[in-house]
Each structure stands twice: as C-alpha cells, then as structure tokens.
Residue, then its C-alpha position, 0 to 999 in steps of 0.5 A: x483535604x489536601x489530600x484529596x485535591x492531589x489525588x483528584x489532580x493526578x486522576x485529571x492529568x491521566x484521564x486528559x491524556x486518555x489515549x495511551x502512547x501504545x495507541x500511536x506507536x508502531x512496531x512495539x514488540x521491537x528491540x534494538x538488535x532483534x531480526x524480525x523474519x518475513x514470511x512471504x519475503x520472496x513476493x512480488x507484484x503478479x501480473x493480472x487479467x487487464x493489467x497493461x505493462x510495457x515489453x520492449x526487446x533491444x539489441x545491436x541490430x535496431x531494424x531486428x528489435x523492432x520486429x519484436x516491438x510493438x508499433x504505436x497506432x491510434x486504433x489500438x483501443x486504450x494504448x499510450x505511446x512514449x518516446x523512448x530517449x528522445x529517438x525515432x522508437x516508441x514503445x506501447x502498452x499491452x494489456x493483458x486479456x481476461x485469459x491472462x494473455x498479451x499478443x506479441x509480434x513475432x512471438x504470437x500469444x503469450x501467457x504472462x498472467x500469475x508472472x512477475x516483472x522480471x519473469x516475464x522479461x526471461x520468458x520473452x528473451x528465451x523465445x527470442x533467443x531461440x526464435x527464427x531470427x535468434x536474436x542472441x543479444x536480445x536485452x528485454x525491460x518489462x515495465x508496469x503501468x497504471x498498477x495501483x493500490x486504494x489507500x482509504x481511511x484515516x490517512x493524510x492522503x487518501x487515493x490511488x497510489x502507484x506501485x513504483x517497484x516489484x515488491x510494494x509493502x502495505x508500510x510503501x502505502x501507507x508512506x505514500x499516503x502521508x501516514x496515518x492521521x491521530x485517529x487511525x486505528x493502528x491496530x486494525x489496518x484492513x487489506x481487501x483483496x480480490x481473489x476470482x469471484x471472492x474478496x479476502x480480508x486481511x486485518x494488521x496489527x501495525x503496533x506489531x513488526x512481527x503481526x505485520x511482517x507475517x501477513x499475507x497481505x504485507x506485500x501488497x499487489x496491484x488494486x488492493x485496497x487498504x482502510x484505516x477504520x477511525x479509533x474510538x476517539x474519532x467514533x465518539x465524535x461522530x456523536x453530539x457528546x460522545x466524547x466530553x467525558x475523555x476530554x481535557x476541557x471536560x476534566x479541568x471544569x471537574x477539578x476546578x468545581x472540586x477545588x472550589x467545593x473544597x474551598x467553601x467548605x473549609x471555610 
C-alpha cells in the first residue's frame, strides 16, 4: 500500500506541473560558445507608399541648406514641424505618395520607396553635391517618423510600437512589449505582413535561435503585425471546466481521496 501511495504522490507532483519548462524557455537549441548565423543579417527597415520621414540637408552656408529644406507651413496636409536645437530652422516630414515618391525643393521628385535610411541620405547628398548650387559640404540625416510594428496577443503590452533603429527585430518587439505572458505560445509566434495586394504569414519558433534567426520575418519592417496565439493552458480556460483535469487543485483532491480510501481499508 505504501507503495501505492508513493507512486500515486510522484504522478500527482508531475501532473501538477503539467506545462513543461520547454513550454516557456527561449533559445533551447543553444549552447554556450556556439555562433547562430542570421539569414537576412543585412536587412533593414524599407521606406513605403505613406511612410513620412524626415530629410534635412546642412552645411557651413545655412542660407544655401535651406534652399534644400522643407519649409513648415500649416497648409501641408498631415505635416508636423520640430525646432531643431533650439534655432530659427525647423524641419518637416514628408510623406511618401502612393508611387513611392517625395517632393524635394531644389531636387524636384524623387523615388525613395524600397530604399533604406541610410540609402536614401546618400542619394539625396549625391544630387546636391552635383547640383547647380554644388554644395560640396552638404551633411544629410534622414529620420523615420511615425514607423511602427502591432504587437498583439499573449504579451504584457500590447499596441503599436515604434521602430527606433534600421533594423528592428520581432526579439525588439516583443522587448518592447513587455514579453510574453505564461500563456504565450512560444513556439507559434505569427508575423503578418502586407506584400501589394496580398498578406504573408510567418510562423516562428521562439524555442529555437536558429528557427528564428532564419526567418524571413526575423527583422521586422514598418506595420507588421506580430500575434502571440494563447497555449493550450490559456485555451482550456476559455471552457467552464477545460482545464480542471491539469490542475494542482484538481490532483491533491485525488491523492488525498486515495489516501483515505487507503486508510478505511487498511483498517
């Protein structure tokens, strides 16, 4: 009997810590010393149709940049303006039409959608190195604003996150969003992304560096939305009594019924 009891005691004791530690543990496949490669390591954010960034063109001459810097009026439907440092020069935000183009003074049009931060930054100070005015000491800073991912789900804080640098990991995200709750489904994370007139679906494994690090969607880009679907745990307990049977509560009222059932019977 008191064999019994024992067995009964250990089946209790797993069965109460029914959801295993490779339910919740990131990066299992890891080791210490090992290098995990990235498949799309040199990725980064791509400008869009609508995105609005910031494009501003210095130099020693002020009166010469300015040429080439947008001025901040209040008919210029959806633009924000920002003091720069304090002085008398203020930038304004572009926003990208639906053929990928920003008007530029000076420059006229041109196609920044597909381009990065920093390639856009070399394009702009190439036409204005070689412009009529040759501005030869032209600095230009490119700025993203208002580019943001949707973290949805079993996460701590769900919303709209900012993107704050070139490359912006689904690992920022989830960062940003406070992690992942106990009923996170952390093998299952979804990336949906709008490619024209279609919507990719990326599912990640974040149990796996390696699964992670090789998907598409590992860097994320502006406006994809990242779900974390609940566990079973957390979809048992949409039912009334979905989850009894796995918990502690559940598995102590059994034992101690055993025990006692023992108990009258021995005697």
């Amino acid at each position: 009997m008191k064999k019994v009891l024992s067995v009964l005691s250990i089946l209790v004791l797993m069965l109460a810590s029914c959801q295993s530690v490779k339910d919740f543990s990131y990066f299992q496949d890891t080791k210490h010393g090992e290098v995990t490669g990235i498949a799309n390591a040199m990725e980064t954010v791509k400008i869009k149709p609508f995105d609005k960034i910031s494009i501003l063109v210095t130099c020693k001459d002020p009166q010469l940049s300015a040429m080439y810097n947008l001025v901040s009026t209040n008919t210029r439907l959806g633009q924000t303006s920002t003091n720069i440092g304090g002085g008398q020069g203020y930038v304004s935000y572009y926003t990208v039409d639906k053929d990928g183009y920003v008007d530029m003074p000076i420059l006229g049009k041109m196609k920044v959608e597909g381009l990065s931060r920093l390639e856009i930054a070399a394009e702009v100070k190439k036409k204005v190195t070689t412009s009529e005015q040759g501005v030869k000491d032209a600095t230009v800073v490119v700025e993203y604003a208002d580019l943001h991912v949707g973290v949805l789900g079993e996460v701590k804080n769900a919303g709209a996150i900012s993107i704050d640098r070139d490359q912006f990991t689904i690992l920022n995200a989830i960062e940003k969003a406070g992690d992942l709750t106990q009923y996170g489904n952390r093998k299952n994370v979804k990336v949906f992304r709008r490619n024209g007139d279609n919507i990719m679906t990326y599912e990640l494994d974040l149990t796996s560096l390696d699964a992670v690090t090789n998907s598409p969607a590992f860097i994320l880009q502006q406006n994809d939305i990242v779900y974390v679907e609940p566990n079973k745990v957390k979809a048992r307990q949409s039912t009334a009594s979905g989850n009894t049977f796995l918990t502690p509560s559940f598995w102590m009222s059994v034992l101690s019924v055993c025990i006692s059932i023992a108990v009258l019977l021995k005697n």
